[in-house]
mmCIF entry with sequence, helices, sheets and N, C-alpha, C, O atoms, coordinates in Angstrom:
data_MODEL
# 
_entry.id   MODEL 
# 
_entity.id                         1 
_entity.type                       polymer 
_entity.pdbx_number_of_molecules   1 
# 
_entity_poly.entity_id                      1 
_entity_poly.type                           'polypeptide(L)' 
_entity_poly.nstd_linkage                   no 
_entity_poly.nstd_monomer                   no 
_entity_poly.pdbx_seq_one_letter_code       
;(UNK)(UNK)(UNK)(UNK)(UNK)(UNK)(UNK)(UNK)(UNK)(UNK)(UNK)(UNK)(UNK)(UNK)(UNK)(UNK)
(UNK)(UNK)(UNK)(UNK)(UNK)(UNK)(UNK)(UNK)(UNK)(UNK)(UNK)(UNK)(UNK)(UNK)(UNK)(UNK)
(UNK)
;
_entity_poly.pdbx_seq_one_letter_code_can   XXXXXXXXXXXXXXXXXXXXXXXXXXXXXXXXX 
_entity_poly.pdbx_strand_id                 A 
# 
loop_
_entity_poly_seq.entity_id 
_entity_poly_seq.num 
_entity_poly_seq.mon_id 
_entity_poly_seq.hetero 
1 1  UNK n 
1 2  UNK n 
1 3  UNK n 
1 4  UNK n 
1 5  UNK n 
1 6  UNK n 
1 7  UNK n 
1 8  UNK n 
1 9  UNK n 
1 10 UNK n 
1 11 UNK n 
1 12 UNK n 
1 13 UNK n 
1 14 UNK n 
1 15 UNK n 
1 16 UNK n 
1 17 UNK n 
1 18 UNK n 
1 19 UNK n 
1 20 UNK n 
1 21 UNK n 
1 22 UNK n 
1 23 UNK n 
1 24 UNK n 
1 25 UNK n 
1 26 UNK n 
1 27 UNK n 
1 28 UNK n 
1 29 UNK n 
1 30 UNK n 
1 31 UNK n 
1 32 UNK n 
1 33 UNK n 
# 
_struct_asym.id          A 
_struct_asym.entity_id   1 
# 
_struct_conf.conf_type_id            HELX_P 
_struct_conf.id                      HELX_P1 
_struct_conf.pdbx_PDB_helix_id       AA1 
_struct_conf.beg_label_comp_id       UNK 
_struct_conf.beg_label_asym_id       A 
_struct_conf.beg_label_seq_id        3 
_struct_conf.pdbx_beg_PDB_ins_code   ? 
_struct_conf.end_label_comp_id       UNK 
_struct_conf.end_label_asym_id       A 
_struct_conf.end_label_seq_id        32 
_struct_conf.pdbx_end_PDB_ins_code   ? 
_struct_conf.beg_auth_comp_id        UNK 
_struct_conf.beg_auth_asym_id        A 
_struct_conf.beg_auth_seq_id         3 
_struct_conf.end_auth_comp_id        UNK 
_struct_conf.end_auth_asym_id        A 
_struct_conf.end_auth_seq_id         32 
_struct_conf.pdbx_PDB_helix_class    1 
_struct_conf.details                 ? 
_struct_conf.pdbx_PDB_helix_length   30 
# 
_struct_conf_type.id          HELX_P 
_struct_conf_type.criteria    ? 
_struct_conf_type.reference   ? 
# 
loop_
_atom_site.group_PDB 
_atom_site.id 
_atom_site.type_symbol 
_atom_site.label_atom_id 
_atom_site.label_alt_id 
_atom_site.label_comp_id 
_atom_site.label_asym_id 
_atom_site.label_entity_id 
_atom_site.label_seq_id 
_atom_site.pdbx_PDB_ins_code 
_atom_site.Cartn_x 
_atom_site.Cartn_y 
_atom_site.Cartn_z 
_atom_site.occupancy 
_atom_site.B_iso_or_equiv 
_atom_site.pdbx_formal_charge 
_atom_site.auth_seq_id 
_atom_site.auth_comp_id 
_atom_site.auth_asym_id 
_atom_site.auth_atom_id 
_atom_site.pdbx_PDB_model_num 
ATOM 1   N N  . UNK A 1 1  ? 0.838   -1.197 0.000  1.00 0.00 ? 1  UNK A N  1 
ATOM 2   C CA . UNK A 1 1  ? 0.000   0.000  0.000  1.00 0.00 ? 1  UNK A CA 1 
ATOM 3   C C  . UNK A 1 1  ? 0.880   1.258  0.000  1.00 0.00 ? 1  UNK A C  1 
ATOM 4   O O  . UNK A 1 1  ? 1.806   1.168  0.807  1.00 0.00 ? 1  UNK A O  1 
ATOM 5   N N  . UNK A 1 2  ? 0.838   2.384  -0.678 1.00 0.00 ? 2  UNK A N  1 
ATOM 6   C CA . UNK A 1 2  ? 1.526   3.803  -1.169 1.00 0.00 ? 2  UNK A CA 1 
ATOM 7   C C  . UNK A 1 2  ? 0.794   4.372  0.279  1.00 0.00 ? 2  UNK A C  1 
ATOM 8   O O  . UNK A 1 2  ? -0.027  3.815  1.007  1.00 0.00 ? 2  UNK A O  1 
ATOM 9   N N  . UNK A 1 3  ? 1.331   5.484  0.365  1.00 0.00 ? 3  UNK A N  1 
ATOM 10  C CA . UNK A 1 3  ? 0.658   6.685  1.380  1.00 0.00 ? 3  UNK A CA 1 
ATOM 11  C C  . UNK A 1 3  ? -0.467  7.305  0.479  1.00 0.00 ? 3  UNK A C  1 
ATOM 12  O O  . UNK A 1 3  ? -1.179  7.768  1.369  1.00 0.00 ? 3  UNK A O  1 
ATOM 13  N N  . UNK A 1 4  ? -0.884  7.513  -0.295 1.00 0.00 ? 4  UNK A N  1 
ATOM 14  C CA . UNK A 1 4  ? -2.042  7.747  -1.084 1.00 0.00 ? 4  UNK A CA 1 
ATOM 15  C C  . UNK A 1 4  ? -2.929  7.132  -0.929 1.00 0.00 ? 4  UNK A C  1 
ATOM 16  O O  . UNK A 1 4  ? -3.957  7.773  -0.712 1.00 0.00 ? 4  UNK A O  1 
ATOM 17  N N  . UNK A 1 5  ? -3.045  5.596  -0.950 1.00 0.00 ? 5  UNK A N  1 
ATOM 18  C CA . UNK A 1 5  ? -4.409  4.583  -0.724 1.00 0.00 ? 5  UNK A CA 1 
ATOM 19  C C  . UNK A 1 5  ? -4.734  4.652  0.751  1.00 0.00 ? 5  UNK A C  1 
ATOM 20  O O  . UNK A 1 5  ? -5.851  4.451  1.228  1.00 0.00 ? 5  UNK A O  1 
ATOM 21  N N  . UNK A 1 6  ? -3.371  5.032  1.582  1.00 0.00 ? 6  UNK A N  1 
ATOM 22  C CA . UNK A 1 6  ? -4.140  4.814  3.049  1.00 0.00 ? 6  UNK A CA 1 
ATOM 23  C C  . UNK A 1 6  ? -4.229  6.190  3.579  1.00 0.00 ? 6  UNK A C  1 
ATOM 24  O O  . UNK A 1 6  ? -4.630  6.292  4.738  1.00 0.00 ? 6  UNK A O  1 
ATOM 25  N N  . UNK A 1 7  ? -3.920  7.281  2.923  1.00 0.00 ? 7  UNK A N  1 
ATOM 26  C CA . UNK A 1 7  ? -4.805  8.820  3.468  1.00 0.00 ? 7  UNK A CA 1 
ATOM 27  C C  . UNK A 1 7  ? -6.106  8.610  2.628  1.00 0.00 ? 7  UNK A C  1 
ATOM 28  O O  . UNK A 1 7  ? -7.162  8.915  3.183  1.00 0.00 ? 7  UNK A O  1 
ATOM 29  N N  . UNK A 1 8  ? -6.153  8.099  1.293  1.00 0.00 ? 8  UNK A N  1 
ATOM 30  C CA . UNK A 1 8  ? -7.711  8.482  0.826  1.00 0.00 ? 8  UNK A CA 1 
ATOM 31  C C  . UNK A 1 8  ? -8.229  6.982  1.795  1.00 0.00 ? 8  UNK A C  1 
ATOM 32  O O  . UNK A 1 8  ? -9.438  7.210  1.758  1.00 0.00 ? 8  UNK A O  1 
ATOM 33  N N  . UNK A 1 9  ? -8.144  6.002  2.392  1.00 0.00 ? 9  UNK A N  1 
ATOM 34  C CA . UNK A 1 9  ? -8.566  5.181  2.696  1.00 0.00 ? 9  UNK A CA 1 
ATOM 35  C C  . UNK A 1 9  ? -9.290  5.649  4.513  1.00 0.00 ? 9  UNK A C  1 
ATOM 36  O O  . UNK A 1 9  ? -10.369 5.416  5.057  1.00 0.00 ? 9  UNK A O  1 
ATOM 37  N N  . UNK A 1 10 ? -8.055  6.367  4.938  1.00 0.00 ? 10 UNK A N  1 
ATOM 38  C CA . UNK A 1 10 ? -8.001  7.121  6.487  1.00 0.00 ? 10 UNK A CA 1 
ATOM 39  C C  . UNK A 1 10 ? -9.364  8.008  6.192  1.00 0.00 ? 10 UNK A C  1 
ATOM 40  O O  . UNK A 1 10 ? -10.393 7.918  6.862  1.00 0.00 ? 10 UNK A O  1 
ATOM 41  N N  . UNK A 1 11 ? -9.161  8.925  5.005  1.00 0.00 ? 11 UNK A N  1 
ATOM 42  C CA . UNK A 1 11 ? -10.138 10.229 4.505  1.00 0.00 ? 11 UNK A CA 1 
ATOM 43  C C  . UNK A 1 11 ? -11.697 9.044  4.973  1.00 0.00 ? 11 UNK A C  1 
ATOM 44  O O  . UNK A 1 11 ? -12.475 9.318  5.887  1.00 0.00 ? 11 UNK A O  1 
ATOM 45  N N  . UNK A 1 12 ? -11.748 8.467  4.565  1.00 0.00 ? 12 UNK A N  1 
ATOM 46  C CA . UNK A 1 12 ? -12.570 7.416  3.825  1.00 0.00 ? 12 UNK A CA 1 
ATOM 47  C C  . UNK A 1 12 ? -13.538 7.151  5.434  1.00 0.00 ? 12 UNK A C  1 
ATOM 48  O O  . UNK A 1 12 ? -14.736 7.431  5.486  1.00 0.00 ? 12 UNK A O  1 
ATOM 49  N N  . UNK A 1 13 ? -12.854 6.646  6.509  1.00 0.00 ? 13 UNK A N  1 
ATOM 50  C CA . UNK A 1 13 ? -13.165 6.290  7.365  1.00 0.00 ? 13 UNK A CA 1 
ATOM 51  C C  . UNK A 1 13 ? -13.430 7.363  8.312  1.00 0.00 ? 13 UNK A C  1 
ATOM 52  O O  . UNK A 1 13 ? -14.303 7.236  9.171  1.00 0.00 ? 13 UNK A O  1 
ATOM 53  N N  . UNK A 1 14 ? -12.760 8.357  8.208  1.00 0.00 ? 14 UNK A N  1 
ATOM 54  C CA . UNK A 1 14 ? -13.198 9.545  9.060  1.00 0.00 ? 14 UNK A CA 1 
ATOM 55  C C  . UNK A 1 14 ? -14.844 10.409 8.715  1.00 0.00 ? 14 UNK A C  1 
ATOM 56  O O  . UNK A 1 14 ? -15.608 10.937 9.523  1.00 0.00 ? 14 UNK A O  1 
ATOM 57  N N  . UNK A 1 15 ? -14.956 10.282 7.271  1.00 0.00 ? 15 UNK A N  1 
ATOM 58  C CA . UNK A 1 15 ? -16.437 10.654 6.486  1.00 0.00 ? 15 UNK A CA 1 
ATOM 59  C C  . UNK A 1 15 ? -17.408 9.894  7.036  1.00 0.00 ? 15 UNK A C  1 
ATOM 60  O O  . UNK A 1 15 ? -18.386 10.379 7.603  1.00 0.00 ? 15 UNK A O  1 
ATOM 61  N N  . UNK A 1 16 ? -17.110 8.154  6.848  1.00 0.00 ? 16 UNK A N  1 
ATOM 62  C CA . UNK A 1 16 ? -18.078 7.198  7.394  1.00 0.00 ? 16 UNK A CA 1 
ATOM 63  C C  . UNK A 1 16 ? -18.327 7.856  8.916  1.00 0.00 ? 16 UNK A C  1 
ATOM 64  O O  . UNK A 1 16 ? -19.464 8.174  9.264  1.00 0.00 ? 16 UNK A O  1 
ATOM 65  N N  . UNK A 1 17 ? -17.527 7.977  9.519  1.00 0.00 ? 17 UNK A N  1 
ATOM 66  C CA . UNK A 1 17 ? -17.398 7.906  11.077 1.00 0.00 ? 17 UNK A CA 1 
ATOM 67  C C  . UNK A 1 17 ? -18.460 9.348  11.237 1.00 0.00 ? 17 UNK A C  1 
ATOM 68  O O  . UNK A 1 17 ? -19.396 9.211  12.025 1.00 0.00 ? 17 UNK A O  1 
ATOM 69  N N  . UNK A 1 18 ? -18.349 10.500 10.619 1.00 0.00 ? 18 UNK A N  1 
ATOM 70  C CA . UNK A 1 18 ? -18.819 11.765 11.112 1.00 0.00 ? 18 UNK A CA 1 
ATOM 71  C C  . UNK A 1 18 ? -20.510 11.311 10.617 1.00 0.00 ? 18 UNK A C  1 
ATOM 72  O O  . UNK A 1 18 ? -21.591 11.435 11.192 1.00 0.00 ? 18 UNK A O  1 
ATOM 73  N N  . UNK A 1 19 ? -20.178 10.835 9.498  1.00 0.00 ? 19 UNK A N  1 
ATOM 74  C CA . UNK A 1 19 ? -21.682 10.779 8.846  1.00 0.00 ? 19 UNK A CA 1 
ATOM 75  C C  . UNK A 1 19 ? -22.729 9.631  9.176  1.00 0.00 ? 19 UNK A C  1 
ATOM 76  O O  . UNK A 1 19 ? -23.819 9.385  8.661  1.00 0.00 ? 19 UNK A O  1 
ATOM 77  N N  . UNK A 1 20 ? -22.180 9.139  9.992  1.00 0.00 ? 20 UNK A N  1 
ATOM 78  C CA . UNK A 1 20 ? -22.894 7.752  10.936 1.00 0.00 ? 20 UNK A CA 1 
ATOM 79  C C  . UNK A 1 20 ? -23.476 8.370  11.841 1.00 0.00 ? 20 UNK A C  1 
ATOM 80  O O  . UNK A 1 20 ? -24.694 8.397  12.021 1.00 0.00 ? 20 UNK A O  1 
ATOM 81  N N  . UNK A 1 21 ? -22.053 9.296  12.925 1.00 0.00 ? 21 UNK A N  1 
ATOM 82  C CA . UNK A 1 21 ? -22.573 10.140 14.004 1.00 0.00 ? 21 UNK A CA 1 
ATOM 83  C C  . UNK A 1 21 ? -23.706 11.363 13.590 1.00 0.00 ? 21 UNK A C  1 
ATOM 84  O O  . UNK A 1 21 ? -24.381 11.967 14.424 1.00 0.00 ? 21 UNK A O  1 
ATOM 85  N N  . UNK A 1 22 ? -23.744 11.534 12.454 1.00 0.00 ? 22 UNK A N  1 
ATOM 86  C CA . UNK A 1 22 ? -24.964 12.717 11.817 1.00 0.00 ? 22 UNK A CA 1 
ATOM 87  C C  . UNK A 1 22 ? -26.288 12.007 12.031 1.00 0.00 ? 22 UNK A C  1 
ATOM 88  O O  . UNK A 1 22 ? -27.348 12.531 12.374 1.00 0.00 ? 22 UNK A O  1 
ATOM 89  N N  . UNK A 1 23 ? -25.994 10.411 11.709 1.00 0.00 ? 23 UNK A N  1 
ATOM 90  C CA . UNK A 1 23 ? -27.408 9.817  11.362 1.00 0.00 ? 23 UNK A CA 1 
ATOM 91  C C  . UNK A 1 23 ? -27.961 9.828  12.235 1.00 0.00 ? 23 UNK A C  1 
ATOM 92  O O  . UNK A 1 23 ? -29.086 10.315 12.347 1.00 0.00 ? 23 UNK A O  1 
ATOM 93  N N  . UNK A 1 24 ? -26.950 8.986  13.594 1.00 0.00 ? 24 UNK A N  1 
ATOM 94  C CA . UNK A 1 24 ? -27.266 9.109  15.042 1.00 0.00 ? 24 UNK A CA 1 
ATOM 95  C C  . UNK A 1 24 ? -27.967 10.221 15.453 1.00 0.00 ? 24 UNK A C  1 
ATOM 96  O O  . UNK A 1 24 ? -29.069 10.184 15.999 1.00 0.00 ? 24 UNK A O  1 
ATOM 97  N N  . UNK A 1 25 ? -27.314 11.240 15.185 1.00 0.00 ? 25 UNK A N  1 
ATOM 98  C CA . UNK A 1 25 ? -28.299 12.740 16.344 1.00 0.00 ? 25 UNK A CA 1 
ATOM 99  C C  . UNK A 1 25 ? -29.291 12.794 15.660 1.00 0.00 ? 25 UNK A C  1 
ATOM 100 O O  . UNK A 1 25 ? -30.242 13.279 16.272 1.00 0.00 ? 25 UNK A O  1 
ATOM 101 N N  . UNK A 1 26 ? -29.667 12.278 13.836 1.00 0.00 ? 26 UNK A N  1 
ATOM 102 C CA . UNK A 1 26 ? -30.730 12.969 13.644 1.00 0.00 ? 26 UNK A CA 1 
ATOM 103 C C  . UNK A 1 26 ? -31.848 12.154 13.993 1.00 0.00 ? 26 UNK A C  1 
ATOM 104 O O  . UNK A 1 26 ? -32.991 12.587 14.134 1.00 0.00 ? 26 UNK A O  1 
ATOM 105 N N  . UNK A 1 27 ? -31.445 10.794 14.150 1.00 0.00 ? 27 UNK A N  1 
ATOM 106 C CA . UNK A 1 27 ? -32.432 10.069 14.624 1.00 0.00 ? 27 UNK A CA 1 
ATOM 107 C C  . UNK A 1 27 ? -33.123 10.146 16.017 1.00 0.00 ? 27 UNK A C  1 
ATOM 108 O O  . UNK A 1 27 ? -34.236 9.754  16.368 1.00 0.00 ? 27 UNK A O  1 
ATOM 109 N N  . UNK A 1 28 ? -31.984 10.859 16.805 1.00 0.00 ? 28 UNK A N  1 
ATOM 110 C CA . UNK A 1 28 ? -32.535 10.886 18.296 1.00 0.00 ? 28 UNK A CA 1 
ATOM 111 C C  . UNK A 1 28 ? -33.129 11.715 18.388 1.00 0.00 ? 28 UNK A C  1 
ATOM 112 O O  . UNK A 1 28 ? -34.019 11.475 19.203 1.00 0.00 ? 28 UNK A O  1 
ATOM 113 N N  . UNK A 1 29 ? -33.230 13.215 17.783 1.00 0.00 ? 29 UNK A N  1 
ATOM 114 C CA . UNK A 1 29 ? -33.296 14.220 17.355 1.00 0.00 ? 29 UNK A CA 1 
ATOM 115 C C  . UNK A 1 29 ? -35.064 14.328 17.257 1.00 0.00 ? 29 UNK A C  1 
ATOM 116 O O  . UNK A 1 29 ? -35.753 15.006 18.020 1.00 0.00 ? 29 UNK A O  1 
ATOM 117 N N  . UNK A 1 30 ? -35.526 13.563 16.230 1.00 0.00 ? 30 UNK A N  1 
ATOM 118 C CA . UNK A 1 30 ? -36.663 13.240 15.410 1.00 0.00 ? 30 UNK A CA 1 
ATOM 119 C C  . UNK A 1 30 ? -37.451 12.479 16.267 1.00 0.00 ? 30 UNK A C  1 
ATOM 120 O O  . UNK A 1 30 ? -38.682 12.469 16.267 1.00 0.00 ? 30 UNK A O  1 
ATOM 121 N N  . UNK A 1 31 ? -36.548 11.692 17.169 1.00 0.00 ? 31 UNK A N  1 
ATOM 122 C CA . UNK A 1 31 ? -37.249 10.638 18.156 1.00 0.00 ? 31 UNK A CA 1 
ATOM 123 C C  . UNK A 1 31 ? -37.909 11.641 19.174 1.00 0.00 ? 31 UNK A C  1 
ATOM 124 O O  . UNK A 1 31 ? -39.117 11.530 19.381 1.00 0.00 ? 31 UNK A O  1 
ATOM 125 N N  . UNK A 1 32 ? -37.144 12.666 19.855 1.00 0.00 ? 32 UNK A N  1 
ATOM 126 C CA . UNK A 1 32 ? -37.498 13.443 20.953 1.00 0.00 ? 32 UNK A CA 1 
ATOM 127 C C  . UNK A 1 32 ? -38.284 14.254 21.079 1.00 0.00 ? 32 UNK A C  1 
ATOM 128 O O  . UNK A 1 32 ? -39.048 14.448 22.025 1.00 0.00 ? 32 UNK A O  1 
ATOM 129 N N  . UNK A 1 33 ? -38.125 14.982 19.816 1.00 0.00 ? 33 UNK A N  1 
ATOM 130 C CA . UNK A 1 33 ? -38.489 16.569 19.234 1.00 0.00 ? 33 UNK A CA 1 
ATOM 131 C C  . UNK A 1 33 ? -39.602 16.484 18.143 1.00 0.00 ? 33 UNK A C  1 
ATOM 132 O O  . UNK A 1 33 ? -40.009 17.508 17.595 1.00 0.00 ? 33 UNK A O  1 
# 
């Protein structure tokens, strides 16, 4: 593996990670409110 496949791969997992936690609040969000 180059340093290219594992920053766009790192990039990759940090997006999943924020945009999971987005789904999360909006669901609790919608649940509460």
């Amino acid at each position: 593996m180059n340093f290219q496949e594992i920053e766009a791969y790192y990039w990759l997992c940090v997006l999943n990670f924020y945009f999971g936690l987005y789904l999360l609040s909006a669901e609790l969000y919608f649940e509460y409110f």
